[in-house]
C-alpha atoms as one frame of an Amber mdcrd trajectory, in Angstrom:
protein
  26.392  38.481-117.491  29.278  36.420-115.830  32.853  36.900-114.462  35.339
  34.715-115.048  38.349  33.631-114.177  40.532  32.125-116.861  43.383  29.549
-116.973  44.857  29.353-120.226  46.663  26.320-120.132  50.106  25.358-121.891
  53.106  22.893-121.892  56.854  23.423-123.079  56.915  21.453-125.583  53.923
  22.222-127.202  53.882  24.807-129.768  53.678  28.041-127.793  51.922  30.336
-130.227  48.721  27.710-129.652  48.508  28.988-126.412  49.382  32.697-127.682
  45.902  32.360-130.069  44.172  30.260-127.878  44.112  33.294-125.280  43.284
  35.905-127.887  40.331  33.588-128.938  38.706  32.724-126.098  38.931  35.847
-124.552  37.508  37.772-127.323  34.741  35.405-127.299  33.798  36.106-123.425
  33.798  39.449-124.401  31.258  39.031-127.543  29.212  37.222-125.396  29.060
  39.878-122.245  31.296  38.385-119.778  34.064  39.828-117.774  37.077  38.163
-117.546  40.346  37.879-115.663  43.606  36.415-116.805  47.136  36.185-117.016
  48.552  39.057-119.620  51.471  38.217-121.591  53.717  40.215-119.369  52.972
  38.347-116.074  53.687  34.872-117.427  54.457  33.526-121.350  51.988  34.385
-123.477  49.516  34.811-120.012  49.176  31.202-119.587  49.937  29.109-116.709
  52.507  26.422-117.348  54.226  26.180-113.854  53.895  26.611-110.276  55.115
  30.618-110.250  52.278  30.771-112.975  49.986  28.935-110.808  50.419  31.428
-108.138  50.538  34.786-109.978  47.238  33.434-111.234  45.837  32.561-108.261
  46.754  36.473-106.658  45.306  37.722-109.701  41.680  35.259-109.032  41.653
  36.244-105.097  42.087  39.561-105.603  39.233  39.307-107.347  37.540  36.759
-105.571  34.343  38.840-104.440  33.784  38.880-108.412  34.206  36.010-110.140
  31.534  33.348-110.481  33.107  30.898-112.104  36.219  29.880-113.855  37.077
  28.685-117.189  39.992  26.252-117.775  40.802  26.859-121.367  43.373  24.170
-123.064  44.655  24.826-126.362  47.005  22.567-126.280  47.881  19.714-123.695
  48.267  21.974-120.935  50.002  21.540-117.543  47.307  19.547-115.579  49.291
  19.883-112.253  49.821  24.067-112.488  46.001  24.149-113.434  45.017  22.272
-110.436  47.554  24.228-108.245  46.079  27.753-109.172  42.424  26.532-108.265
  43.468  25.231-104.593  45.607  28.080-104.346  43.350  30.577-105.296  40.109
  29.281-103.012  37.477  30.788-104.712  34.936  27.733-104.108  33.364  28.803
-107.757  32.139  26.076-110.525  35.100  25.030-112.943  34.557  24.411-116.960
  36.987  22.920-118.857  37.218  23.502-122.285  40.280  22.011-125.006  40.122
  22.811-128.303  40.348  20.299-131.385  43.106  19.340-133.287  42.581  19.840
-137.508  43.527  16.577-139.120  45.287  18.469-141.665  47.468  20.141-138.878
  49.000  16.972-136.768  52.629  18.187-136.735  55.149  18.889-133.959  54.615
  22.694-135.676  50.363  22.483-134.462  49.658  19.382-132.783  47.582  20.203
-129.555  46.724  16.869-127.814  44.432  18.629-126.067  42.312  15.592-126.203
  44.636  13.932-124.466  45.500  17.359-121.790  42.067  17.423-120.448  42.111
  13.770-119.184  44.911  14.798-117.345  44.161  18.213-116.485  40.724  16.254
-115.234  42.096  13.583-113.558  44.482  16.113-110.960  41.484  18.086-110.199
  39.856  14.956-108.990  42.682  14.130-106.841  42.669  17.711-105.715  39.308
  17.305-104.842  37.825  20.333-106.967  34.943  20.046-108.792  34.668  20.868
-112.598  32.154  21.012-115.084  32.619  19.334-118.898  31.591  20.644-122.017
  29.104  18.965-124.249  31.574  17.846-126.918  35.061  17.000-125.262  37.119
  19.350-127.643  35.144  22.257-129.127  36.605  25.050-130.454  36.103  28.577
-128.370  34.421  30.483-131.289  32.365  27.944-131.965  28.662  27.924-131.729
  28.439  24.508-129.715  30.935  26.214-126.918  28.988  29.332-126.922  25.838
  27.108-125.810  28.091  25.759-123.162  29.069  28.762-122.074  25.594  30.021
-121.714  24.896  26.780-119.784  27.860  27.204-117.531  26.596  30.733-116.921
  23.796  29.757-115.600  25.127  27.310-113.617  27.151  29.758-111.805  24.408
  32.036-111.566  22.648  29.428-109.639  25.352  28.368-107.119  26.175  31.758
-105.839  22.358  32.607-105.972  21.929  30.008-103.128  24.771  29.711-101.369
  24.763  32.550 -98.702  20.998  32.893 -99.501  18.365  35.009 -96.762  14.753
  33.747 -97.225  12.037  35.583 -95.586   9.128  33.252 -93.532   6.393  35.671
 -93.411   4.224  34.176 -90.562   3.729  30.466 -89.513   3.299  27.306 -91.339
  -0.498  26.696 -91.965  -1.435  23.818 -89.525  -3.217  21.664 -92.117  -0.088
  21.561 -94.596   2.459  19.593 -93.111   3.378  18.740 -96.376   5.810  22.097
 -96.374   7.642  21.630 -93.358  11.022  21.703 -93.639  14.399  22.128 -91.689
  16.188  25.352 -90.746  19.115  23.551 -89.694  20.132  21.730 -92.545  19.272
  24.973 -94.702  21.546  26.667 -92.688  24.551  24.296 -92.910  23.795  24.382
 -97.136  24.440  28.405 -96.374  21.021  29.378 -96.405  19.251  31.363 -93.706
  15.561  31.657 -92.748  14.505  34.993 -90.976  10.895  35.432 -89.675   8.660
  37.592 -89.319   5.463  37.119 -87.268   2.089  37.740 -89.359   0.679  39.415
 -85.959   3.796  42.376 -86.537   2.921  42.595 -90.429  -0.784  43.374 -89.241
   0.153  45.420 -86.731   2.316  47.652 -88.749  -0.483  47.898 -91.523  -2.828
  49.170 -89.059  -0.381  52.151 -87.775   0.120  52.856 -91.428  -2.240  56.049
 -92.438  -3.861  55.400 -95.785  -2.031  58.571 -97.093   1.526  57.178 -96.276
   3.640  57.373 -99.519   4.644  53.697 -99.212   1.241  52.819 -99.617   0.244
  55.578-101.774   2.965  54.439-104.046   2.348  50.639-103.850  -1.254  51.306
-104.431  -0.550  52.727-107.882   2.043  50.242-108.974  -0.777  47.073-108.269
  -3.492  49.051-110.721  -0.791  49.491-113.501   0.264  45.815-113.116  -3.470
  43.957-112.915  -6.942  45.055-114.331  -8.913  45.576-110.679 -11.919  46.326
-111.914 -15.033  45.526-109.381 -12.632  45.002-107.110 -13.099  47.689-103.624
 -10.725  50.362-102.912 -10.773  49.232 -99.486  -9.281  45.992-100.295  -6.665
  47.648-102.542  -5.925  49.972-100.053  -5.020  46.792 -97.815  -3.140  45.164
-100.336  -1.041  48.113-100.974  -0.022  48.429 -97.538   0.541  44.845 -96.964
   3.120  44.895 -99.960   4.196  47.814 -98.500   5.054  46.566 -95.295   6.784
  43.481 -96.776   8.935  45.611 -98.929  10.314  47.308 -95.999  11.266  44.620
 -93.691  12.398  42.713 -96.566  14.802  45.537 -96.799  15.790  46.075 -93.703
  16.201  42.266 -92.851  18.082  42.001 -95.851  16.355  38.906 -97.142  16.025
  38.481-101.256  13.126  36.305-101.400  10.054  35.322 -99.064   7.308  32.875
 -98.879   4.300  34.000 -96.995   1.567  32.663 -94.810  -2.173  32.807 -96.250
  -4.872  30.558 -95.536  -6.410  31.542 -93.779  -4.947  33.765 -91.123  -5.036
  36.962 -93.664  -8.097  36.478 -94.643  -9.395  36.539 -91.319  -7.685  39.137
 -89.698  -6.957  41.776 -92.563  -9.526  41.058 -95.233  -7.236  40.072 -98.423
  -5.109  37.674 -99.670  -1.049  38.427-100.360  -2.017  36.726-104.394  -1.568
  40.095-106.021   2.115  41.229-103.615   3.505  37.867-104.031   2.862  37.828
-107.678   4.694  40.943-108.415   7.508  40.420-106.506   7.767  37.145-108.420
   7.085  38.749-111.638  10.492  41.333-110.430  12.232  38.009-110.106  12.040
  38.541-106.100  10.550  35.149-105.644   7.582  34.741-103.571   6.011  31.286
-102.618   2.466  30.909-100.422   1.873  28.473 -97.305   5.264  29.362 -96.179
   6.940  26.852 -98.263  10.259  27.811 -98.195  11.714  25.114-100.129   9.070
  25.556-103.041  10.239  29.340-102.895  14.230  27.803-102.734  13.158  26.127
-106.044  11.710  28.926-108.004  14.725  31.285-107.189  16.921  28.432-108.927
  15.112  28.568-111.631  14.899  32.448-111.977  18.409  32.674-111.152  19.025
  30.467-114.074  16.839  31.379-116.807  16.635  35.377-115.529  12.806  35.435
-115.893  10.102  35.146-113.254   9.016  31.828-111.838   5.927  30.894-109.866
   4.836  28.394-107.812   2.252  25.657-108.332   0.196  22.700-107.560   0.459
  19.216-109.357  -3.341  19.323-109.105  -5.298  17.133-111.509  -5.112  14.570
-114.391  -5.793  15.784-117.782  -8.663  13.501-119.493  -7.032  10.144-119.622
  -3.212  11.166-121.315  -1.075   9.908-118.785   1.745  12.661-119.786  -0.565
  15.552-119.083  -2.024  17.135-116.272  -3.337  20.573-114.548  -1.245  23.093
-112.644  -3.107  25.360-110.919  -2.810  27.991-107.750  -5.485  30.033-106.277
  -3.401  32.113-107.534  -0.322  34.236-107.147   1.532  33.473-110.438   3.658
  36.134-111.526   2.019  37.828-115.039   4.782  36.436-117.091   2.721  33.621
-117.010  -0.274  34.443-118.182  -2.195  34.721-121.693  -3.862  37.655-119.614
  -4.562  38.465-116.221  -6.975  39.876-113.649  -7.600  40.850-109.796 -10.643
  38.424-108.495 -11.407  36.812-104.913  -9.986  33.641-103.829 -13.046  31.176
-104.880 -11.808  28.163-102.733 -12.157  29.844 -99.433 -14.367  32.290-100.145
 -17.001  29.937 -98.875 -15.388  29.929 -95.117 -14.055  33.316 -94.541 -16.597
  35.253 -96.513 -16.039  36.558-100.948 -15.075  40.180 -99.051 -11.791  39.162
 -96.794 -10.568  37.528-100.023 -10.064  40.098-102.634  -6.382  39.916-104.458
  -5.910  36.817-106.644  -4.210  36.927-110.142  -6.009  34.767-112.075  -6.121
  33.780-116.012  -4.972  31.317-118.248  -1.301  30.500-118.159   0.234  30.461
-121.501   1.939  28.118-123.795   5.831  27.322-124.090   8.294  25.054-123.065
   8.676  25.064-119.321  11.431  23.666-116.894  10.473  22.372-112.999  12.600
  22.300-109.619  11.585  20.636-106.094  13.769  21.137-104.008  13.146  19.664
-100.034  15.101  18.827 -96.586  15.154  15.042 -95.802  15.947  14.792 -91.905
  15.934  11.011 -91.932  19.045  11.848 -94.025  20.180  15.050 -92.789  20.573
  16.352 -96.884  18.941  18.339 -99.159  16.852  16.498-102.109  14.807  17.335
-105.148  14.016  16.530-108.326  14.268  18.602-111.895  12.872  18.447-115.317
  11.417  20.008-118.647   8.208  19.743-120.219   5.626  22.120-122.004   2.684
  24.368-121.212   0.157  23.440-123.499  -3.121  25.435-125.420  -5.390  22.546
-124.355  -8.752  23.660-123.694  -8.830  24.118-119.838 -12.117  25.117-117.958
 -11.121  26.295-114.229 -10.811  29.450-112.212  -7.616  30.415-110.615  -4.730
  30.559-112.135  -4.262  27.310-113.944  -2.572  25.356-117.157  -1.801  21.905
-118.649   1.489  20.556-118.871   2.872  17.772-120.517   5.633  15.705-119.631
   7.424  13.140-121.324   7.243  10.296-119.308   5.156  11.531-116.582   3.997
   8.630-114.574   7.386   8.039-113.967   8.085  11.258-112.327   4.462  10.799
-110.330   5.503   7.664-109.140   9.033   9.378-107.899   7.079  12.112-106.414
   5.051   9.825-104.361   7.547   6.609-103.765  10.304   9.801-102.238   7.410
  11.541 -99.978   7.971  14.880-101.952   5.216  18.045-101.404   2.410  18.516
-103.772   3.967  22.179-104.930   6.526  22.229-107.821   8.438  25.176-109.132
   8.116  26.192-112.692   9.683  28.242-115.584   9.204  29.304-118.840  12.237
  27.789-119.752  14.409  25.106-120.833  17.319  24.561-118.336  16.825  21.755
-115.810  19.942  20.181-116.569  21.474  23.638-115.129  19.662  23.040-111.786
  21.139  19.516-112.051  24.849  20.521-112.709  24.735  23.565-110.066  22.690
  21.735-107.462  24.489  18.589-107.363  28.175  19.237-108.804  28.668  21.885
-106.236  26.009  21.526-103.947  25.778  18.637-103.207  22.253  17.809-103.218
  20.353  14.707-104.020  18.579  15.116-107.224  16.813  13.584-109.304  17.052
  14.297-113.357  13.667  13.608-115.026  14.516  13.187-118.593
């Protein structure tokens, strides 16, 4: 789960035991949920809140001395609150983390000098300094909620997430794992501006991965090892031990520069250099890294790979890559997904190890043992693009939430129909804004977290499919 920082918020004349309970409440209600928190005690400031500016800065010691922990923090108001001490302890602290801000309700039956809040009122303010402090904040859904309520807890799974996601990618390493393919310019993309977002490319030439397999002795325990973890995690039956053997020391190779380069997720050249000069494809690898939520995208993409590491970071379960490949019949708000295919197996109604039928044709059925291929199940689903716009010098995508559907589907690869409300509207964006054929997916509903962490604290250009 989560660390937080909290800010329990008060003013003088305010009843004091509000902010007294408020603490107790909303702290105990981190803790119920699994989140770590840090905060004021009673004995460092009255009643641990933060009221003025020698609160603000005890507070903000106590958050950077912490700093390398907390993901976000929570600005908790249970009564007006002093906007100007809460905006002081967030510039003075520096942490750079997303911001909630939560008040809690007044009772109608409790509106006297003895219980009035006005924390309706307190987080206009409180809101309105960190603008002018230029610090970024997140809202909850309702604008007062009570902390031990079940509305706040769904915010506070939201904002989670959301924090999840914006450390996830800032200070990011991405693996390229040989060179773009030559006829898909559609995945180019820009180092530079990924690097001034705080994410870094390293690369790796395909010509050293191939090398390195070939010095590897079919005995080695890294492939030894690897070999046995791809038969308990697909059926490969019919498929050679030769071309296992290969696979297994290709994922084995990749694990250990990974490691040593330090990188968390990769996307990886295949068509059809692997093919043609080892005698697999990466489908089976790549799918089980992305199945250990190590994302792992094909044809290099590295911003298709950017997007399904959002989503994993925010839902916490594997994401995969795939095509916006066909209509479905004539309903304009379906369509097939479909990749050759190196979906993770959390997608699938079941899986299996086959050849790569597209390109069989070319390179020969032999050099292309190592897809994952089945039917992809049912359940709701969530989508990221994410992609560099040099004409602009920013980062752009779009994000959304639709549904995996039980349609009757006769393909081969690893495929499934999706519906989306209002999907010619998000196929016309697609195409009118020059993005790539590839979308991230999710079992999942939580675009509007990719929204929030992308673009609050980001700041990306996206786009909000709804």
């Amino acid at each position: 789960m989560s660390t937080f920082g909290v800010i329990i918020g008060n003013r003088g004349f305010f009843p004091d035991v509000l902010a007294r309970d408020g603490r107790e409440e909303i702290l105990c209600v981190l803790a119920e949920q699994g989140h770590k928190a840090f905060c004021l005690t009673p004995e460092e400031s009255k009643f641990g809140s933060v009221e003025t500016f020698a609160d603000a800065r005890r507070c903000a010691d106590l958050f950077r001395s912490h700093s390398d922990e907390i993901d976000g923090v929570v600005v908790s108001l249970p009564n007006f609150g002093d906007e100007r001490a809460i905006a002081d302890t967030l510039r003075l602290a520096r942490l750079g983390v997303p911001v909630l801000v939560q008040a809690t309700p007044d009772a109608p039956g409790k509106m006297t000098i003895a219980h009035r809040r006005d924390s309706f009122c307190g987080k206009m303010s409180a809101c309105n300094n960190l603008k002018q402090y230029g610090i970024p904040y997140s809202l909850t859904t309702l604008h007062t909620v009570a902390p031990s309520s079940a509305e706040f807890k769904k915010d506070l799974e939201w904002f989670s997430g959301v924090c999840r996601v914006v450390k996830g990618l800032r200070n990011l390493r991405v693996g390229a794992i040989g060179a773009r393919p030559a006829a898909f310019n559609t995945v180019r993309y820009s180092e530079k501006l990924l690097e001034s977002n705080g994410i870094t490319v390293e690369t790796l030439d395909l010509s050293e991965v191939i090398g390195r397999i070939g010095r590897m002795k079919d005995t080695d325990d890294r492939a030894v090892k690897k070999l046995k973890n791809i038969e308990r995690y697909v059926t490969t039956s019919g498929i050679p031990q030769p071309a296992l053997l290969k696979m297994a020391k290709l994922g084995a190779v990749i694990d250990d520069w990974m490691q040593s380069a330090q990188v968390q997720i990769s996307a990886v050249q295949c068509w059809t250099s692997l093919e043609e000069n080892l005698g697999v494809v990466p489908c089976t690898v790549m799918s089980m890294m992305s199945d250990s939520l190590v994302s792992s995208a094909c044809e290099v993409d590295v911003c298709g790979v950017l997007g399904m590491h959002a989503l994993q970071l925010a839902s916490q379960t594997p994401s995969a890559l795939l095509d916006w490949n066909n209509n479905y019949g004539s309903d304009p708000n379906k369509a097939v997904c479909f990749h050759c295919s190196n979906l993770p197996k959390h997608f699938f109604k079941d899986v299996q190890m086959d050849f790569q039928a597209i390109i069989a044709g070319t390179v020969g059925k032999e050099n292309t043992f190592g897809t994952c291929v089945g039917r992809v199940k049912s359940g709701a689903m969530s989508y990221a693009r994410f992609s560099t716009d040099d004409l602009t010098g920013k980062i752009r995508g779009y994000a959304g939430e639709g549904r995996f559907t039980d349609d009757p589907l006769e393909t081969f690869g690893g495929a499934g129909v999706v519906e989306i409300p209002n999907m010619q509207k998000l196929l016309h964006y697609i195409c009118e804004n020059g993005f790539e054929h590839h979308v991230a997916a999710n079992f999942s509903t939580i675009a509007p977290v990719i929204h929030e962490a992308t673009t609050r604290y980001l700041g990306w250009d996206m786009y909000a499919h709804a």
